[in-house]
C-alpha positions as CSV (number, residue, x, y, z in Angstrom):
1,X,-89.6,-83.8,-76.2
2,X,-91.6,-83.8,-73.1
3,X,-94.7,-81.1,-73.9
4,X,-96.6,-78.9,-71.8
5,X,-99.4,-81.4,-70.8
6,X,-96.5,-84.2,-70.0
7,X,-94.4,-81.1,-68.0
8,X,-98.1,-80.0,-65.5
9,X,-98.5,-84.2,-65.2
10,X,-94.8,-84.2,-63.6
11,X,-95.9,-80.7,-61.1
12,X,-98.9,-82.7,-60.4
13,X,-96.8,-86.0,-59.1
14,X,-93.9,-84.8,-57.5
15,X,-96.0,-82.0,-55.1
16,X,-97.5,-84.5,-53.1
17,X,-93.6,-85.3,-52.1
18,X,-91.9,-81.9,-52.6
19,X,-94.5,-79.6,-51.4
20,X,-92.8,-78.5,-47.6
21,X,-90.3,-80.9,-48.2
22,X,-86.6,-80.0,-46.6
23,X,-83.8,-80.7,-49.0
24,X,-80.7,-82.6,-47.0
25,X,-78.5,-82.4,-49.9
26,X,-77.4,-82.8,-53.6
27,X,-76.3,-85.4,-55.5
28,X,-74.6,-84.5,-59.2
29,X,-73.4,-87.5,-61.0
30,X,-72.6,-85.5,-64.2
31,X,-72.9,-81.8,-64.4
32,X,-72.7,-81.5,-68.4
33,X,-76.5,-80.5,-68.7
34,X,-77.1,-77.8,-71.4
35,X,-75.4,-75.6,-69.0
36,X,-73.3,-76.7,-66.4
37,X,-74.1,-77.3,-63.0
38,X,-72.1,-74.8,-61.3
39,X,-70.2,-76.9,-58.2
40,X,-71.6,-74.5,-55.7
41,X,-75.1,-75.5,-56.2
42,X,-75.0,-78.4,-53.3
43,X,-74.1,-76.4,-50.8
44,X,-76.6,-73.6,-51.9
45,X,-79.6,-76.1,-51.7
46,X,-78.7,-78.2,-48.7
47,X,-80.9,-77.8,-45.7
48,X,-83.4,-75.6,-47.5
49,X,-87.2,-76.5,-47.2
50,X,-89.5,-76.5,-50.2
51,X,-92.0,-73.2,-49.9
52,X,-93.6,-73.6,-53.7
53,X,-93.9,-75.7,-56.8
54,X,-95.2,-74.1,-59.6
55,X,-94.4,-74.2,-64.2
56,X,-94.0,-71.6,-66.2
57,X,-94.3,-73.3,-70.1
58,X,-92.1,-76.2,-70.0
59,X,-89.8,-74.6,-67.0
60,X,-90.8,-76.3,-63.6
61,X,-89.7,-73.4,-60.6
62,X,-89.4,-74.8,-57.2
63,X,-89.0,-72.2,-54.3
64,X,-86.9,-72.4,-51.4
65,X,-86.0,-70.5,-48.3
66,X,-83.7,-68.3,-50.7
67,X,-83.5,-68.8,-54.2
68,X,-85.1,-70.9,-56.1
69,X,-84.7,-73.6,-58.8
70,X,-85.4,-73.9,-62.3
71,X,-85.8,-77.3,-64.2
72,X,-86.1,-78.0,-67.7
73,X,-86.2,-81.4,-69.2
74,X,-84.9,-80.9,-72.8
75,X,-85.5,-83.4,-75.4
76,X,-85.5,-86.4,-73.2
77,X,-85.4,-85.6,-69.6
78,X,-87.4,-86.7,-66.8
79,X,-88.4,-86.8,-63.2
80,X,-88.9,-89.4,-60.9
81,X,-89.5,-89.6,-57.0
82,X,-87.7,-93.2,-55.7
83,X,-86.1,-93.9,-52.5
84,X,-82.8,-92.2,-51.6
85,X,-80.5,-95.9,-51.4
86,X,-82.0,-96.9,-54.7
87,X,-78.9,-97.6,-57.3
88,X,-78.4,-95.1,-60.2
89,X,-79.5,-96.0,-63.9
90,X,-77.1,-94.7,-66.8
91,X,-78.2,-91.2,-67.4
92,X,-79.2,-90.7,-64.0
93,X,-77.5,-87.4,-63.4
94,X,-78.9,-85.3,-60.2
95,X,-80.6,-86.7,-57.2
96,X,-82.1,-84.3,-54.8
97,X,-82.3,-85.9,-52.1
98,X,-85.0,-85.3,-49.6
99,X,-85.0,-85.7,-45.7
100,X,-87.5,-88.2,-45.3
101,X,-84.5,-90.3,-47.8
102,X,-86.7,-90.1,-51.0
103,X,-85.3,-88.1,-53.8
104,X,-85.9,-86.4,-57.3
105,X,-83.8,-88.0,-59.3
106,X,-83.1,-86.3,-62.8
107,X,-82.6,-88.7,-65.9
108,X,-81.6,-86.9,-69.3
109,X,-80.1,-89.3,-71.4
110,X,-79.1,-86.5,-73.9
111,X,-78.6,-83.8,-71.6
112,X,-80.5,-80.7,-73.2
113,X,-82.2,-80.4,-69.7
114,X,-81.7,-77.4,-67.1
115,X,-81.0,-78.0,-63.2
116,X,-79.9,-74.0,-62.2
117,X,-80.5,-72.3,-58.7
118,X,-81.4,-68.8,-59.1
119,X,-81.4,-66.0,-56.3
120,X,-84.9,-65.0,-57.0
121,X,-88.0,-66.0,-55.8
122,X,-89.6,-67.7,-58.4
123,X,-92.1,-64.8,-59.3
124,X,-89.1,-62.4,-59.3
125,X,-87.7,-64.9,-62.1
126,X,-90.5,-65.6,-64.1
127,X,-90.3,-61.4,-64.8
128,X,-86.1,-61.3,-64.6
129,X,-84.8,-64.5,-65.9
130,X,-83.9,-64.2,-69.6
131,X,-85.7,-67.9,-70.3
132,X,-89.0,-67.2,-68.7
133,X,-89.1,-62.9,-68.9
134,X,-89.9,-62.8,-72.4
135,X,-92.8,-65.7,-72.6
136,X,-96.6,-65.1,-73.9
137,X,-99.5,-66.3,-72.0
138,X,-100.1,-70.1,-70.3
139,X,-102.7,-71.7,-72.7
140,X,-104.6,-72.3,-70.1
141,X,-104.8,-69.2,-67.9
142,X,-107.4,-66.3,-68.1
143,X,-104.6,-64.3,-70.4
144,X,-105.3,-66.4,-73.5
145,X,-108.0,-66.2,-75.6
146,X,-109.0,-66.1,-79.6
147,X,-109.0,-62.0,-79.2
148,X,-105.1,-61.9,-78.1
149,X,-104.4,-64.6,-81.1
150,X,-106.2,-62.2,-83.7
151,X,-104.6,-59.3,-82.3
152,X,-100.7,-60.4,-82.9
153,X,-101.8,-62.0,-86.0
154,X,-101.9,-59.2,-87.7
155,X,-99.3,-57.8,-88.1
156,X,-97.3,-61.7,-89.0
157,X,-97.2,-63.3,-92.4
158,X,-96.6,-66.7,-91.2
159,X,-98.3,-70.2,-91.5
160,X,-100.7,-70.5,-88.1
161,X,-99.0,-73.4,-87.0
162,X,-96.0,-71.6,-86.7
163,X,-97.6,-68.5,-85.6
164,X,-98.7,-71.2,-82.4
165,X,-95.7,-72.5,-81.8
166,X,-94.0,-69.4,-81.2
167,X,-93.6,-69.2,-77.2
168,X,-93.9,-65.2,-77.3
169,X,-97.6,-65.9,-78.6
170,X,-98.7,-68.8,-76.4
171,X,-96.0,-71.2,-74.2
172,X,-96.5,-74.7,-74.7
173,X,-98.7,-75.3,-77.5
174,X,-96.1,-77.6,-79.1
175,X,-96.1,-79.8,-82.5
176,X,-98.5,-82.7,-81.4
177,X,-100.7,-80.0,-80.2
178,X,-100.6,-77.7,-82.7
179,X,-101.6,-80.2,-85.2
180,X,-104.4,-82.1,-83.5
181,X,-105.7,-78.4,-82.2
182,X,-106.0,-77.3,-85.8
183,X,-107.6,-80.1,-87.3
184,X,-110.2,-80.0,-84.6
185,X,-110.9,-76.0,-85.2
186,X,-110.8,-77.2,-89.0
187,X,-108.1,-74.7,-89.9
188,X,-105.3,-75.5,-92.3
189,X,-102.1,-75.5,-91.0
190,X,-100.4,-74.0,-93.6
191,X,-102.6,-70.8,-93.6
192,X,-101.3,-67.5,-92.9
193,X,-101.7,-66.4,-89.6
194,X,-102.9,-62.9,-90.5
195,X,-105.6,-64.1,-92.9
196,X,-107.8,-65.8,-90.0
197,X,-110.7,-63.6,-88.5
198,X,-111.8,-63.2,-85.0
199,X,-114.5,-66.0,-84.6
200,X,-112.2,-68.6,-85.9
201,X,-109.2,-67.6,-83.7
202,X,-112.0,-67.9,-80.4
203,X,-112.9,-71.0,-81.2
204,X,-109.1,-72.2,-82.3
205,X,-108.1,-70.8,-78.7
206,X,-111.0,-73.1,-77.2
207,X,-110.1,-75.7,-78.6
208,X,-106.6,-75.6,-77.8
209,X,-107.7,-75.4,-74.3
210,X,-109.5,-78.6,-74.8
211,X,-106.8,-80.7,-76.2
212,X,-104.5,-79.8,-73.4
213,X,-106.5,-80.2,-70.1
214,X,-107.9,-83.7,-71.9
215,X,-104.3,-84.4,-72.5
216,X,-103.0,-83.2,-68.9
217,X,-106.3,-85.7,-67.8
218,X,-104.9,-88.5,-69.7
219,X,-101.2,-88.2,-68.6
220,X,-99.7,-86.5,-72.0
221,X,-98.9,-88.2,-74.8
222,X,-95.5,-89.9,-74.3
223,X,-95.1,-93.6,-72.3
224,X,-92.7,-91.6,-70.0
225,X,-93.0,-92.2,-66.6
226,X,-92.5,-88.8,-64.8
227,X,-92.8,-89.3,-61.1
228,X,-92.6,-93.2,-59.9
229,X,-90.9,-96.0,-61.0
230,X,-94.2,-98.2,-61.5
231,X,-96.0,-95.1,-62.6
232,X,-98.8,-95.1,-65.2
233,X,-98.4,-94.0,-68.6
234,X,-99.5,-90.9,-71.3
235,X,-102.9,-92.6,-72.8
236,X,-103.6,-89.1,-75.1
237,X,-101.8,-90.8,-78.1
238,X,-104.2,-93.3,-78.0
239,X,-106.5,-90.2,-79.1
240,X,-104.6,-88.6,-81.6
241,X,-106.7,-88.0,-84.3
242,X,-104.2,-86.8,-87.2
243,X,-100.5,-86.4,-85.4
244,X,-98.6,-89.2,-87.0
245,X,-101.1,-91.1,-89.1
246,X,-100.5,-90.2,-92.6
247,X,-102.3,-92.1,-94.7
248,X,-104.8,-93.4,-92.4
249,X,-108.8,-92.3,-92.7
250,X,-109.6,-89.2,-91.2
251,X,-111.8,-90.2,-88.2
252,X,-114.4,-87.3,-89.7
253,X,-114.4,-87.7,-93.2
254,X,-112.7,-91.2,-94.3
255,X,-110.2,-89.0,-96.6
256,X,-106.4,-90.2,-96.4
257,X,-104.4,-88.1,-93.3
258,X,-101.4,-86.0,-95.0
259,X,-98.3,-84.8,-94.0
260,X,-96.0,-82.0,-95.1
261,X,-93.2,-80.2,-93.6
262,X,-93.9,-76.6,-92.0
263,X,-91.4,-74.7,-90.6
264,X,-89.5,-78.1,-90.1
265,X,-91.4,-79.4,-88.4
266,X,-94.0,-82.4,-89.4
267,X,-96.8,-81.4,-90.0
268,X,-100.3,-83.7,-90.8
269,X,-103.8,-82.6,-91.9
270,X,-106.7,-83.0,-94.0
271,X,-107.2,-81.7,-96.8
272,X,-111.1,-81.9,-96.3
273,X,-111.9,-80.8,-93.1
274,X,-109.0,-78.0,-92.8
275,X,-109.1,-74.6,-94.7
């Protein structure tokens, strides 16, 4: 699932082509998306000019002259900006095609993504729309800090890792961050949320901060390419220092990387360096 580092790379490449861009129409191939692309969409979006591109946790918003859209990629969506007359892969679903005949082209093979036009602006959404109204801070904004993870920690009984994965504390601190985040501010990720003090919730929130810009720097962690066809990929898995290497040293102490399941999720550690 593409994360929040992998979701700010794909802002970052398609605003060079978007930004004041004017929209000449849309193509849907196949509409069955997690929610259906209503058929009047098209004609809603044709001839509007792009005002602003901005994300809001894994949602990309795109203003127009009225409305605005709202993209998710799901579990294995992504964008790419190619000519207008190139053919259509399998899964290609949407192109939104561009006047200057470039388009964002939408490919999902398993169709958990979002394409929905909404009558707000976006910053009328992002307070409205029941997806985005009910969000916690970005990660990376001025909102987030270790005080505000203390604070709601106290009152919750559950394991930190969950307690950090829960969009209504922080958006887009996902599982491979999560886990990497926590090994680096030595916490165990099995620890209750609520028995962590203040100091070591600031520099857990630091750290978090860390591990996403150097992953947004590094183009996320997956080999997807999100904007061109001969784009470059996500280096930050070369990085990862415990996500997916149980068994392996860990790169601080030499002991053996372990794994365990938390809250279903995967989750790896070590049992030296993490309390």
């Amino acid at each position: 699932m593409p994360e929040l580092p992998e979701v700010e790379t794909t802002l970052r490449g398609i605003r060079p082509y978007l930004d004041g861009a004017r929209i000449e129409r849309l193509i849907v191939r196949d509409p069955r998306l997690r929610r259906p692309i209503p058929p009047e969409t098209a004609e809603r979006v044709a001839g509007q000019a792009v005002r602003s591109l901005s994300r809001r946790s894994k949602y990309l918003l795109i203003g127009l002259d009225q409305g605005s859209l709202l993209i998710h990629l799901g579990m294995s969506g992504s964008l790419r900006v190619v000519p207008a007359d190139s053919a259509p892969k399998k899964h290609d679903h949407l192109d939104l095609v561009l006047a200057d005949r470039r388009c964002l082209r939408l490919h999902d093979p398993r169709r958990f993504g979002l394409f929905l036009w909404l009558p707000e602006t976006p910053e009328l959404a992002e307070s409205r729309h029941p997806l985005l109204r009910g969000l916690g801070p970005e990660p990376l904004g001025s909102a987030f800090d270790g005080d505000h993870l203390h604070r709601l920690s106290r009152e919750r009984r559950v394991a930190v890792k969950i307690f950090l994965m829960d969009a209504a504390v922080v958006v887009g601190v996902g599982n491979i961050y999560a886990n990497e985040s926590l090994f680096l501010a030595g916490i165990h990720p099995a620890r209750a949320c609520h028995r962590i003090g203040l100091e070591r919730y600031r520099r857990l929130a630091e750290v978090i901060r860390g591990v996403l810009d150097a992953s947004i720097t590094q183009g996320g962690t997956t080999l997807r390419d999100f904007v061109q066809e001969n784009g470059n990929p996500g280096y930050f898995a070369q990085s990862l220092r415990v996500y997916g290497r149980t068994g392996e040293p860990c790169v601080a102490c030499g002991a053996p990387i372990r794994q365990r399941r938390i809250g279903q999720r995967s989750s790896f550690y070590c049992v030296h360096c993490q309390h």
